[in-house]
MMTF fields as JSON, N, C-alpha, C and O atoms, coordinates in Angstrom:
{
  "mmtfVersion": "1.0.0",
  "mmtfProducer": "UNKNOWN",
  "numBonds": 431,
  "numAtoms": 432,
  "numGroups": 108,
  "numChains": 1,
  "numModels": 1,
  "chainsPerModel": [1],
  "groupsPerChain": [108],
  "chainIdList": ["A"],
  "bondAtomList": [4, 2, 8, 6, 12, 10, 16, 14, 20, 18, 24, 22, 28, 26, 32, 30, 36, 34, 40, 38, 44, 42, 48, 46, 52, 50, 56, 54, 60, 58, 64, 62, 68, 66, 72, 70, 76, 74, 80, 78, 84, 82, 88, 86, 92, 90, 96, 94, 100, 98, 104, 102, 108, 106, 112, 110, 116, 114, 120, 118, 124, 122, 128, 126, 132, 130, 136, 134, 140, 138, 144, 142, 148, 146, 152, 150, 156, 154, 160, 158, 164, 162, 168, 166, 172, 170, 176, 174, 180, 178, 184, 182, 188, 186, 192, 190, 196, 194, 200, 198, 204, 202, 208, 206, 212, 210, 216, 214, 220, 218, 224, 222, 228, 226, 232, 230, 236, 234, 240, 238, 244, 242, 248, 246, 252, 250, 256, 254, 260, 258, 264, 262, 268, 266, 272, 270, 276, 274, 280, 278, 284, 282, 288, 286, 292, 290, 296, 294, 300, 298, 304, 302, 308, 306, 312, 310, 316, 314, 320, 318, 324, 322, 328, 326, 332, 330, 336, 334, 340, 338, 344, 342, 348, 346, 352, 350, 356, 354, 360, 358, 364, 362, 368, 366, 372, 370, 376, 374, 380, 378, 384, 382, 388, 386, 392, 390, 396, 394, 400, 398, 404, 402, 408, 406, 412, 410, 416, 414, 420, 418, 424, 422, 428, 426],
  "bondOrderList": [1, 1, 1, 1, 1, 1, 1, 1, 1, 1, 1, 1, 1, 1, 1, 1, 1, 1, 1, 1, 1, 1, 1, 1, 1, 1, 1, 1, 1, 1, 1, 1, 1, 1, 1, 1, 1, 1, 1, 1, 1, 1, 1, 1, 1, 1, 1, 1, 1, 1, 1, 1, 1, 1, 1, 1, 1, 1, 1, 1, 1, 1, 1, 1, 1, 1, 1, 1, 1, 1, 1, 1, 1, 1, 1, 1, 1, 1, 1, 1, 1, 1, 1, 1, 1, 1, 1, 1, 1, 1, 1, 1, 1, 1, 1, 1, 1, 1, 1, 1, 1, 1, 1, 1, 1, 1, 1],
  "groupList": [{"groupName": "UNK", "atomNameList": ["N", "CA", "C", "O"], "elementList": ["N", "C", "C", "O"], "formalChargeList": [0, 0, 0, 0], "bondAtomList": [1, 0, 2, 1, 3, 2], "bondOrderList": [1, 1, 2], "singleLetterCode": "X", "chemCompType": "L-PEPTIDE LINKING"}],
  "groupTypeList": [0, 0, 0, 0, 0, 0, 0, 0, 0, 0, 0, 0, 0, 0, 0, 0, 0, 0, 0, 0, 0, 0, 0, 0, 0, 0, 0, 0, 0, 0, 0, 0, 0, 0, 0, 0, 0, 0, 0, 0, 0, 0, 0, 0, 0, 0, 0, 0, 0, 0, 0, 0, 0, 0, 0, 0, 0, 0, 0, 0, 0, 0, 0, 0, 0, 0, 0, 0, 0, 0, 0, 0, 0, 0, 0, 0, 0, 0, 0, 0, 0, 0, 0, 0, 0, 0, 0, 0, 0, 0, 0, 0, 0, 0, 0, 0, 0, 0, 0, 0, 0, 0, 0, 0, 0, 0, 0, 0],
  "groupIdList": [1, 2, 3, 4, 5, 6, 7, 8, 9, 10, 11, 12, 13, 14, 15, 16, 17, 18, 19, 20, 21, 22, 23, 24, 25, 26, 27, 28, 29, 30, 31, 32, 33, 34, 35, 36, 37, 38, 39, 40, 41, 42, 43, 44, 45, 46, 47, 48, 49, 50, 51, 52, 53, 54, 55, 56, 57, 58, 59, 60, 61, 62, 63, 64, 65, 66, 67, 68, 69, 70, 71, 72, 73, 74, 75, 76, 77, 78, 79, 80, 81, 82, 83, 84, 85, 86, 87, 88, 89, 90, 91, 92, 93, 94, 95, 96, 97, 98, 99, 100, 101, 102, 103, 104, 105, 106, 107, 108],
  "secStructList": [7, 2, 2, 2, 2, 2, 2, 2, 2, 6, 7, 7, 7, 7, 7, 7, 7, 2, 2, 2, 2, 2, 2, 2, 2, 2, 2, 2, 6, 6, 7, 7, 1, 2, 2, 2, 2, 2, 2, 2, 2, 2, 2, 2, 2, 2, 2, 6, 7, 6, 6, 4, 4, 4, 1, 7, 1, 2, 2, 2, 2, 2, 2, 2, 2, 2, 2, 2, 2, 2, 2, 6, 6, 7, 7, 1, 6, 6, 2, 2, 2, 2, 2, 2, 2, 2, 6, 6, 1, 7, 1, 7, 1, 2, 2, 2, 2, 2, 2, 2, 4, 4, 4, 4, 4, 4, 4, 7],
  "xCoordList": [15.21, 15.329, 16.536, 16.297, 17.818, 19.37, 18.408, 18.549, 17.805, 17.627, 16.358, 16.31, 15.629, 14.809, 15.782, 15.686, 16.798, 17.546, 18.1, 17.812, 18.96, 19.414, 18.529, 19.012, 17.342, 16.574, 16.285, 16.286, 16.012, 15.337, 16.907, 16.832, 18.167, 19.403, 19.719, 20.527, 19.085, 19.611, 20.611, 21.432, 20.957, 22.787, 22.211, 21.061, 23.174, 23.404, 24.466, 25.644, 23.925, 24.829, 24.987, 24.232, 26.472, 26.762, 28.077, 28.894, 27.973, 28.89, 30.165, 29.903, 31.677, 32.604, 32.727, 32.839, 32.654, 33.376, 34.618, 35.402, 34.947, 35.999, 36.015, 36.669, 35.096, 34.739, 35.071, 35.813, 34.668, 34.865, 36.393, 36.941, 36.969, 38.118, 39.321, 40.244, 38.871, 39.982, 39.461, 40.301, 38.106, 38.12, 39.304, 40.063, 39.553, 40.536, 42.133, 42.975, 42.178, 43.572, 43.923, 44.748, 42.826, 43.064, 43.734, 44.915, 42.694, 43.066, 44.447, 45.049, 44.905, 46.425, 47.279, 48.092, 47.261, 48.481, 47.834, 48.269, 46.792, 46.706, 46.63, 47.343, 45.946, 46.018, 44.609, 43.499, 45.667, 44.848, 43.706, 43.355, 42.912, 42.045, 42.04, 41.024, 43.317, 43.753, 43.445, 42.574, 44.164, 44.917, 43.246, 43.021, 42.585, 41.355, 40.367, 39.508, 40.381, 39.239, 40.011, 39.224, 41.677, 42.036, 41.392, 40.751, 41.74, 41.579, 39.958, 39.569, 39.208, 37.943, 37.549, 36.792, 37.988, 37.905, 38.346, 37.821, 39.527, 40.058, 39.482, 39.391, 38.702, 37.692, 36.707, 36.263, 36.034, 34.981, 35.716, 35.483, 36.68, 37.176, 37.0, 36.092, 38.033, 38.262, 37.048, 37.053, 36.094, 34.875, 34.489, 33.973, 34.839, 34.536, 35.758, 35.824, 36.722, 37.654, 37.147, 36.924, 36.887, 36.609, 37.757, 37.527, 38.903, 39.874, 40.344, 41.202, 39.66, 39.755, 39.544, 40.398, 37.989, 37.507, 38.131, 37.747, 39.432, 40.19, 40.617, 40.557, 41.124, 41.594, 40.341, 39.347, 40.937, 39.918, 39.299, 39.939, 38.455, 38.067, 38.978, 38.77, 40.276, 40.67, 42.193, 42.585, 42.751, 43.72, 43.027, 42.662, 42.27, 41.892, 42.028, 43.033, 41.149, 41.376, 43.17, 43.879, 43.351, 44.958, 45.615, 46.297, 45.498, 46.266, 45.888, 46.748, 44.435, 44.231, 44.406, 44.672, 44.453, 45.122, 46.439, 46.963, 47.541, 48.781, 48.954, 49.665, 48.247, 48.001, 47.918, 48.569, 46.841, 46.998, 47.385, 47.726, 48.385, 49.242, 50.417, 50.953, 50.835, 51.716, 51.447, 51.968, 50.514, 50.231, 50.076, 50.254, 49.78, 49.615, 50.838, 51.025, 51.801, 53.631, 53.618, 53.877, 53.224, 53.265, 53.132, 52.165, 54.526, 55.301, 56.134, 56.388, 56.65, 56.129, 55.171, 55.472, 54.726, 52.954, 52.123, 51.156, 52.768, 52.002, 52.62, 52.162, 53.434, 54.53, 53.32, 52.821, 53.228, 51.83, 50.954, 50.211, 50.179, 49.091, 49.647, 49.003, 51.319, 51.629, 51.745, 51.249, 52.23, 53.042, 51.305, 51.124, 50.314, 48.783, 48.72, 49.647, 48.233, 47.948, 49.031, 48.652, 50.044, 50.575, 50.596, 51.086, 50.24, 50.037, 48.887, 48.681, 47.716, 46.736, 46.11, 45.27, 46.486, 45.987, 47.315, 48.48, 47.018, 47.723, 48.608, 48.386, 49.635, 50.478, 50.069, 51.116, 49.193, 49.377, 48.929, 48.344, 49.467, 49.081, 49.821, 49.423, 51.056, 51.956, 51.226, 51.524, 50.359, 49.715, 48.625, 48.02, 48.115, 46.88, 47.428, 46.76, 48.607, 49.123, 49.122, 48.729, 49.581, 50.043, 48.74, 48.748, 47.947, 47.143, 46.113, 45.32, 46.143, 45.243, 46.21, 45.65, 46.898, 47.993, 47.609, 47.846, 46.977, 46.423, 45.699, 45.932, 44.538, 44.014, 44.736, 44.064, 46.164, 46.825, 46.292, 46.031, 46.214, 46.317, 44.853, 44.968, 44.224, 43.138, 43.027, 41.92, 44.329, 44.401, 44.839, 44.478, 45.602, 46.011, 44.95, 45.117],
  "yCoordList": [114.753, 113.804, 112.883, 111.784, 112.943, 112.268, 111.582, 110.371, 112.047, 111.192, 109.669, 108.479, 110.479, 109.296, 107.959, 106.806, 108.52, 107.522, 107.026, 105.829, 107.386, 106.59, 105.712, 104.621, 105.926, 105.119, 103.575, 102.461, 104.022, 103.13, 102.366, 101.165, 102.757, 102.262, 101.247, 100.359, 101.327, 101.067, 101.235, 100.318, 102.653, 102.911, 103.08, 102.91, 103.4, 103.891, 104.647, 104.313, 105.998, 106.482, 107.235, 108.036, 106.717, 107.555, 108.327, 108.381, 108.842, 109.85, 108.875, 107.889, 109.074, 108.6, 109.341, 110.549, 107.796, 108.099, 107.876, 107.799, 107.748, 107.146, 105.581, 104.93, 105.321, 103.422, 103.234, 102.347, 103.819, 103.267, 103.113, 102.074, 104.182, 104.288, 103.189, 102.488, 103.403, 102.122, 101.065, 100.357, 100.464, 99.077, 98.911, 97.962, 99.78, 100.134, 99.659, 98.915, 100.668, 100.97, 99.147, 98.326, 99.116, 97.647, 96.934, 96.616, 96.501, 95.322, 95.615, 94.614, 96.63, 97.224, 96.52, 95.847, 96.538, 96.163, 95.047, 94.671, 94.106, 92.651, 92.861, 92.069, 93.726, 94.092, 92.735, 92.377, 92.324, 91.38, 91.795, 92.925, 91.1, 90.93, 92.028, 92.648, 92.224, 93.081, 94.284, 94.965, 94.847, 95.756, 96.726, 97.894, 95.654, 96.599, 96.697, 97.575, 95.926, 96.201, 97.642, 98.585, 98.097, 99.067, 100.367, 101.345, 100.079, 101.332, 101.761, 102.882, 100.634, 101.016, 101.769, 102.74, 101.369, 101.947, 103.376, 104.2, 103.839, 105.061, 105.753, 106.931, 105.177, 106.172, 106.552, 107.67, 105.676, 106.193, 107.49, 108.627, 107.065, 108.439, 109.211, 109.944, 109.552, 110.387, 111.8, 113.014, 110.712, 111.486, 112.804, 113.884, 112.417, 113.84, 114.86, 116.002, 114.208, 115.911, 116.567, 116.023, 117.901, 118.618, 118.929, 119.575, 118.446, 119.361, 118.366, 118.63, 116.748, 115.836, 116.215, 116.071, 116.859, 117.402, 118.397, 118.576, 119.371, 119.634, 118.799, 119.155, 117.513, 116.652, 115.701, 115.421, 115.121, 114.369, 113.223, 113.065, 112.37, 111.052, 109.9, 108.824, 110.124, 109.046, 109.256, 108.356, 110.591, 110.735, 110.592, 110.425, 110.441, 110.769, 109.04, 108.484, 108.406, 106.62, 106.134, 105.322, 106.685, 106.154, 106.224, 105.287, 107.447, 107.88, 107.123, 106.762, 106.68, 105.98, 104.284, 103.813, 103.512, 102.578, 102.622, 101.553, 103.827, 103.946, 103.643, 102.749, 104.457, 104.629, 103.117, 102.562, 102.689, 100.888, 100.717, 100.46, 100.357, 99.188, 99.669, 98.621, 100.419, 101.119, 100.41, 99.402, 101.205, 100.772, 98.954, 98.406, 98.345, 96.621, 95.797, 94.585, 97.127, 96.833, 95.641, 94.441, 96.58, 95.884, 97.061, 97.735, 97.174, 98.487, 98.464, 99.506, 96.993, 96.791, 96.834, 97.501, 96.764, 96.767, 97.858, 97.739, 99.305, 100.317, 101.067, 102.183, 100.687, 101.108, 101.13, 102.085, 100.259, 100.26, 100.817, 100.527, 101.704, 102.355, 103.409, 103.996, 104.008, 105.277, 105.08, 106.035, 104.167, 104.08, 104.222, 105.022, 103.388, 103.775, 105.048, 105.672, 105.643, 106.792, 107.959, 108.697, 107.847, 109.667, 109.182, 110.046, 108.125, 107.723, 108.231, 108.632, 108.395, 108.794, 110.272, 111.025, 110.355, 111.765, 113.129, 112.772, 114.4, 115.398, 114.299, 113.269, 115.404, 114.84, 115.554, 115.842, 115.841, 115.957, 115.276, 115.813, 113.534, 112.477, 112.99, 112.83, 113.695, 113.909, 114.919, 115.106, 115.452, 116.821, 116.242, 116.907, 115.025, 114.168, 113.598, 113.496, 113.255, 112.082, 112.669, 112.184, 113.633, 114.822, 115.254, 115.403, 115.457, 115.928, 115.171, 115.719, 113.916, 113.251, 111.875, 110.896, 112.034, 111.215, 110.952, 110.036, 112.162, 112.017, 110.638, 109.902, 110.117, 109.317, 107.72, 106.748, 107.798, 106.607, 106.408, 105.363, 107.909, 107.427, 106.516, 105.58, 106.556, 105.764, 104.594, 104.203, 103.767, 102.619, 101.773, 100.601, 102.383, 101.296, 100.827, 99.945],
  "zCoordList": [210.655, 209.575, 209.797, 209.297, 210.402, 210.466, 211.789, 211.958, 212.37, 213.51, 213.083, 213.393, 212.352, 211.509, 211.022, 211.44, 209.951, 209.191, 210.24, 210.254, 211.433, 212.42, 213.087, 213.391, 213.39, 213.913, 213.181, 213.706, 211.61, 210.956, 210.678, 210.935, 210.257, 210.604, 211.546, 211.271, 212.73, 213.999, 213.987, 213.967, 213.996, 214.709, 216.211, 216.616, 216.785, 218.0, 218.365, 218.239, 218.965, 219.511, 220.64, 221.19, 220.989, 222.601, 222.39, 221.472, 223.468, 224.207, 224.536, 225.225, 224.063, 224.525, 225.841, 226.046, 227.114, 228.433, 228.609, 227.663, 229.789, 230.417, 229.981, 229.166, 230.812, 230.575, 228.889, 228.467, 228.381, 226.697, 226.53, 226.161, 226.822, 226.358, 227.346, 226.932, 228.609, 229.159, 228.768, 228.213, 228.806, 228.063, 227.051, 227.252, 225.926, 224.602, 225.284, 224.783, 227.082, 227.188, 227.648, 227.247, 228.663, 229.366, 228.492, 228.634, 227.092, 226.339, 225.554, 225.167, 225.332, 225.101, 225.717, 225.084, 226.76, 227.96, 228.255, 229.344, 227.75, 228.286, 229.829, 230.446, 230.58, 231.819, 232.488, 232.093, 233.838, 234.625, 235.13, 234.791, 235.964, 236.752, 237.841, 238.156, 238.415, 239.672, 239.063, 239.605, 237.679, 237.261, 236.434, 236.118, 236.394, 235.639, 236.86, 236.776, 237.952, 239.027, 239.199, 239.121, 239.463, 240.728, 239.588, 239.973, 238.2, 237.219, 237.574, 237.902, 237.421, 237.743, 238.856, 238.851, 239.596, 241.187, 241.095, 241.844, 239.996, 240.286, 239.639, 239.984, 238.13, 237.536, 238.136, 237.874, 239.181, 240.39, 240.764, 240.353, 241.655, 242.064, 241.702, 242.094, 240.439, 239.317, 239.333, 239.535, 238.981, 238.548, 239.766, 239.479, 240.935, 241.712, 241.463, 241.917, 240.639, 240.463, 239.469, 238.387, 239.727, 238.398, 237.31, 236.288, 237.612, 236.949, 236.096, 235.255, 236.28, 235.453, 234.023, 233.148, 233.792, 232.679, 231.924, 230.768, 232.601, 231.191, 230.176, 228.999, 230.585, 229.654, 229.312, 229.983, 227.425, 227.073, 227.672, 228.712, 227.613, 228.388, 228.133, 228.693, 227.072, 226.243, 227.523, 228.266, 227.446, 228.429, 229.398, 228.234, 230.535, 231.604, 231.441, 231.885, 230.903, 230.919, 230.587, 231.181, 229.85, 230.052, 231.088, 231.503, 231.714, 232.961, 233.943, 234.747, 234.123, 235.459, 234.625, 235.73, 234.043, 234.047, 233.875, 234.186, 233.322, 234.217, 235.576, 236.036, 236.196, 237.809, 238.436, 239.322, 237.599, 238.034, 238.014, 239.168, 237.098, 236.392, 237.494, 237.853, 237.951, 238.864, 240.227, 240.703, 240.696, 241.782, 241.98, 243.068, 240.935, 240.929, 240.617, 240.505, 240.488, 240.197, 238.946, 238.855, 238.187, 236.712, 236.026, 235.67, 235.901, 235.288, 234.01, 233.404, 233.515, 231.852, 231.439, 230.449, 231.397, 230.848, 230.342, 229.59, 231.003, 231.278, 230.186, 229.937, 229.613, 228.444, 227.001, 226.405, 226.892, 225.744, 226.03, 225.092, 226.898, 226.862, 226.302, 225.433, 226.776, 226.628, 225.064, 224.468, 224.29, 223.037, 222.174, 221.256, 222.649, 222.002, 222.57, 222.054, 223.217, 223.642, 222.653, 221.744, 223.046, 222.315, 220.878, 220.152, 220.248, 218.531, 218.338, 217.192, 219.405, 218.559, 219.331, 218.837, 220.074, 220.794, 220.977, 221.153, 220.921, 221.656, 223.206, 223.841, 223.138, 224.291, 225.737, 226.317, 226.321, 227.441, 228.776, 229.716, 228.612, 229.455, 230.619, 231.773, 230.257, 231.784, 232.748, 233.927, 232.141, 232.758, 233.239, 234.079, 232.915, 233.262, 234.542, 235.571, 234.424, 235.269, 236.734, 237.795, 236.487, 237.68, 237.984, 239.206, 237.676, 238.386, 239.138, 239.904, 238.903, 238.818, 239.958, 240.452, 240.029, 240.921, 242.755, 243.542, 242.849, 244.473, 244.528, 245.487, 243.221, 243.701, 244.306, 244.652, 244.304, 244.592, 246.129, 246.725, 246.608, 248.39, 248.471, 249.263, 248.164, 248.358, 247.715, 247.345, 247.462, 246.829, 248.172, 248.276, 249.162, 250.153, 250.871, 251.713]
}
């Protein structure tokens, strides 16, 4: 029956990914052209670590547009994802960061 009323509603609904949530982080930090292709590229990555999936999709997207914004040496910038990010989620982006940090080597 909830699925009836949604239908005739036209809601829609999905599954928060990764992609949802950095679209959110990108437009935070006003992040360039460079800075959202490299994030993209690292959420490809990303996705073959399994150990990504302890953390939520919302940290796992913050951390890798950190990772960008780093690696694209635009390191003001990356300051506002963190200041959105620990306002609305549990704190453990540093535990995201770290683990998830190998994917730099495959940025050169």
């Amino acid at each position: 029956m909830e699925w009836l009323v949604q239908e005739v509603l036209n809601f829609r609904c999905f599954l928060p990914t990764i992609h949802n949530f950095m679209w959110f982080y990108l437009k935070a930090m006003k992040a360039g052209a460079e800075v959202e292709k490299r994030a993209r590229y690292l959420a490809v990555l990303a996705l073959s670590d399994l150990e990504q999936l302890r953390h939520w999709p919302s940290t796992v997207a913050a951390t890798l547009v950190i990772l960008a914004s780093l690696e694209s040496n635009e390191i003001a910038s990356y300051g506002r994802v963190i200041e959105v990010h620990v306002r609305t989620n549990e704190n453990d982006l540093h535990q995201c960061i770290k683990s998830l940090e190998w994917l730099l080597q495959y940025m050169s």
